[in-house]
N, C-alpha and C positions, 0 to 999 in steps of 0.2 A: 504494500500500500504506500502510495508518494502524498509524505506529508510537506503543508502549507509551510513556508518560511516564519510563518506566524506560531505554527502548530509546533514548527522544532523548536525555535523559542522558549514557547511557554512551557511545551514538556520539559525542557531543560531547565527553567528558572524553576518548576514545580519536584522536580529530581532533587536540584541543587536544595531547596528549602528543606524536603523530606529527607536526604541524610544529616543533613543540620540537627532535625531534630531527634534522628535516631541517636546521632553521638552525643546530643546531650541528654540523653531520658528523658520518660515522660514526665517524671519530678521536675521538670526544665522547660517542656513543652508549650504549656500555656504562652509562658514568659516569651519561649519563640516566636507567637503568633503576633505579639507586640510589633513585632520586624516586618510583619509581611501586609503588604499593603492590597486588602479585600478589595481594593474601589480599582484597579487594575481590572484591564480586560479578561485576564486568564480564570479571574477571581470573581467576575463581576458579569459577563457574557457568557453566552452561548453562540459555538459555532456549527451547530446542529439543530435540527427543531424536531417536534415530538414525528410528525411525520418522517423525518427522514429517518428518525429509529426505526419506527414500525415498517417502513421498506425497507431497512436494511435485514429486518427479524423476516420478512416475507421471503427473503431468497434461501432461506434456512441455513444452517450450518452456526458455526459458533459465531459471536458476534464480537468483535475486539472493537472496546471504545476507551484503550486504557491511552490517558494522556490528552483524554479532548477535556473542552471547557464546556460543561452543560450545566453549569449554575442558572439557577430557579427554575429550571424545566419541569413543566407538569407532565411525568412518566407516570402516573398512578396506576396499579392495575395491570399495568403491561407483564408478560413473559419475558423474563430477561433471565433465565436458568440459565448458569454456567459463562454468563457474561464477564470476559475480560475489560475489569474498569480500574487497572492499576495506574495509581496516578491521577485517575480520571477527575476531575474540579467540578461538584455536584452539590457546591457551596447552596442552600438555601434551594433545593429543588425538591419536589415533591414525588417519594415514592408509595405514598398510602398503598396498602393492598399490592404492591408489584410482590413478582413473585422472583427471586435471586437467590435460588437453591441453588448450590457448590459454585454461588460468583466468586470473582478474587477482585478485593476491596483494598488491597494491599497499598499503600499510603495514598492513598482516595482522602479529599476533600468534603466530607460532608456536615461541613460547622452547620446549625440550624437546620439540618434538612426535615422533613417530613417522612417518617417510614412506619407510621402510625399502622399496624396488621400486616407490615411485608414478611413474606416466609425470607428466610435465609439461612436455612437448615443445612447444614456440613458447607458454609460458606467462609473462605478464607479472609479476614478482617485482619491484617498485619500492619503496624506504625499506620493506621484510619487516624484521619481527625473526625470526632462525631462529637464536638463538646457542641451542647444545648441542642443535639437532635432530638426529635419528638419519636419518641419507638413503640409507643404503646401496644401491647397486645403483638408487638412482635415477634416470631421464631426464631430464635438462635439455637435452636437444638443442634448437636455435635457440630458445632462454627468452632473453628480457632480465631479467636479475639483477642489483639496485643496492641490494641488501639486505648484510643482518647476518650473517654465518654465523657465525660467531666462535666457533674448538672444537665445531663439528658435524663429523657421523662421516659420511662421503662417501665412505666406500669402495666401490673400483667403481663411483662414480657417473657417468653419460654427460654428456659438457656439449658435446658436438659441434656447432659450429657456434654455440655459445650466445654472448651477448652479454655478457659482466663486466665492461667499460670501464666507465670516467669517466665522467658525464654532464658537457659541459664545456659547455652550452647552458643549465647548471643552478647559476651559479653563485653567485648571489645566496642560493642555500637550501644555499651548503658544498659541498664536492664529493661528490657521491652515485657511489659505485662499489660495487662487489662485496668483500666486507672478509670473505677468508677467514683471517683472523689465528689460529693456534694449530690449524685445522681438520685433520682428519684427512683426508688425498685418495690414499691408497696407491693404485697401481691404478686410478687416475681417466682417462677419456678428454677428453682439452680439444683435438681437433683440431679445427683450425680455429677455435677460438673465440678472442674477442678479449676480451683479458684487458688490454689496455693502461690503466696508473695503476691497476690492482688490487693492493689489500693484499693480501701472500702470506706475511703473516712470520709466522716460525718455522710454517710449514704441513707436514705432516708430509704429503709426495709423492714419495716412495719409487715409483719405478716408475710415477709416470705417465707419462701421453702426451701431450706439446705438439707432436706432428708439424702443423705450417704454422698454432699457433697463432703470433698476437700479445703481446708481453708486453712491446712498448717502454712504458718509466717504470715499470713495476711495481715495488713494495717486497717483494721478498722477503728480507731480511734474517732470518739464523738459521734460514730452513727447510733443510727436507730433502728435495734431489733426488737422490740417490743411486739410479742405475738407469732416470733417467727418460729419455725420448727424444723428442730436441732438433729430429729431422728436418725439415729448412725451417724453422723458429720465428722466428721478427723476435725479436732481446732486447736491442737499442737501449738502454741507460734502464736497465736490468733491474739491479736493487740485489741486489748480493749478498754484501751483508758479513755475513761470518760463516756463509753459506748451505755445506750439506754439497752438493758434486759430484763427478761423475767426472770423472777428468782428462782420460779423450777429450772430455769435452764443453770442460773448460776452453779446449783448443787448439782448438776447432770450432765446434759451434755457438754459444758460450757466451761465445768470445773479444772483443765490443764490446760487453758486460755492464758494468755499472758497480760498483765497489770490488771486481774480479772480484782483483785483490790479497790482499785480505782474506778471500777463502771459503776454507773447509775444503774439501781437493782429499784424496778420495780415490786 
């Protein structure tokens, strides 16, 4: 495929940004975004429109749209299973309801987007920016997730069996993990998923579900577990200073947590 002088460009300044932020962690991340200026065309355009997706979905076969700019595109709904959108700037676009089972989302653009009930089940999410995306009721079942989420709204969202650990194979480029910091996850399903050395602080998780998740190392300092349930969960490591719990879980599942002294025991 011969890309636009415009197109290598911006893939390049969007390359350049996303190892920036790999080498510095996502503990550093936000701070990066300080630097990068959204009112830019790469950040701010669309070189695509929703039609020429849907033709390009009509000729079948996989669809590579890793590196283009389709910020604020209304995709809701669409099929886009197994779409290559590495790279792809999808800043403030709307995927309600699309369906992006085994996509690769791999340092994709999606500050504020909209992905309110999209499936994304065993879909590759590696160095994502998704702070203050809207996810609600979304699928993340068996997804590897090493992105941003930072204050996105995940209520209801499934992450069953998903992948949020550390990359500890990665550590020359900082630790890449799942960094749901300030995130809203009330009502969230994480059975079974492996959250170990994932950021959880101050995550407002009222009522989820970590039955036979993983969370040894995790940082969850100052969230809110109030209601959630603990069943089988490994919480080794599990930082919970200042974190809101129930007191059955203090004496239970919750008991070889670490600064488990310091949580607010309801």
């Amino acid at each position: 495929m011969v890309r636009s002088s415009f197109q290598v460009a911006a893939l390049r300044r969007a390359s350049l940004v996303a190892a920036a932020i790999l080498a510095l962690g996502p503990a550093r991340a936000q701070d990066m975004l300080r630097d990068v200026d959204l009112g830019q065309p790469a950040y701010s355009q669309a070189e695509m429109t929703r039609a020429d997706i849907e033709a390009e979905l009509n000729k079948g076969g996989p669809l590579d749209l890793s590196g283009k700019s389709l910020n604020g595109l209304d995709l809701s709904g669409l099929d886009l299973t197994s779409v290559n959108l590495r790279a792809a700037r999808l800043v403030r676009a709307r995927l309600a309801g699309a369906k992006l089972d085994g996509a690769t989302l791999d340092q994709a653009w999606l500050l504020e987007a909209d992905l309110t009930g999209a499936s994304l089940v065993g879909a590759h999410v590696f160095a994502a920016q998704l702070q203050r995306a809207r996810a609600d009721g979304a699928d993340f079942s068996r997804a590897r997730i090493a992105g941003d989420l930072s204050g996105a709204s995940l209520r209801g969202a499934k992450f069953t069996g998903a992948d949020l650990s550390a990359d500890m194979k990665n550590q020359s480029m900082g630790l890449m993990r799942a960094v749901l910091r300030m995130a809203i996850l009330e009502g969230a399903n994480f059975e079974g998923a492996n959250l170990m050395r994932a950021d959880l602080r101050y995550a407002h998780a009222a009522g989820a579900d970590f039955t036979k998740a993983s969370l040894q190392g995790a940082d969850a300092a100052g969230a809110d577990f109030t209601g959630a349930n603990w069943t089988a969960a490994q919480t080794q490591g599990l930082d919970l200073d200042s974190a809101r719990i129930d007191a059955a879980a203090a004496t239970g599942a919750l008991k070889d947590a670490q600064n488990l002294d310091r949580a607010r025991i309801k």
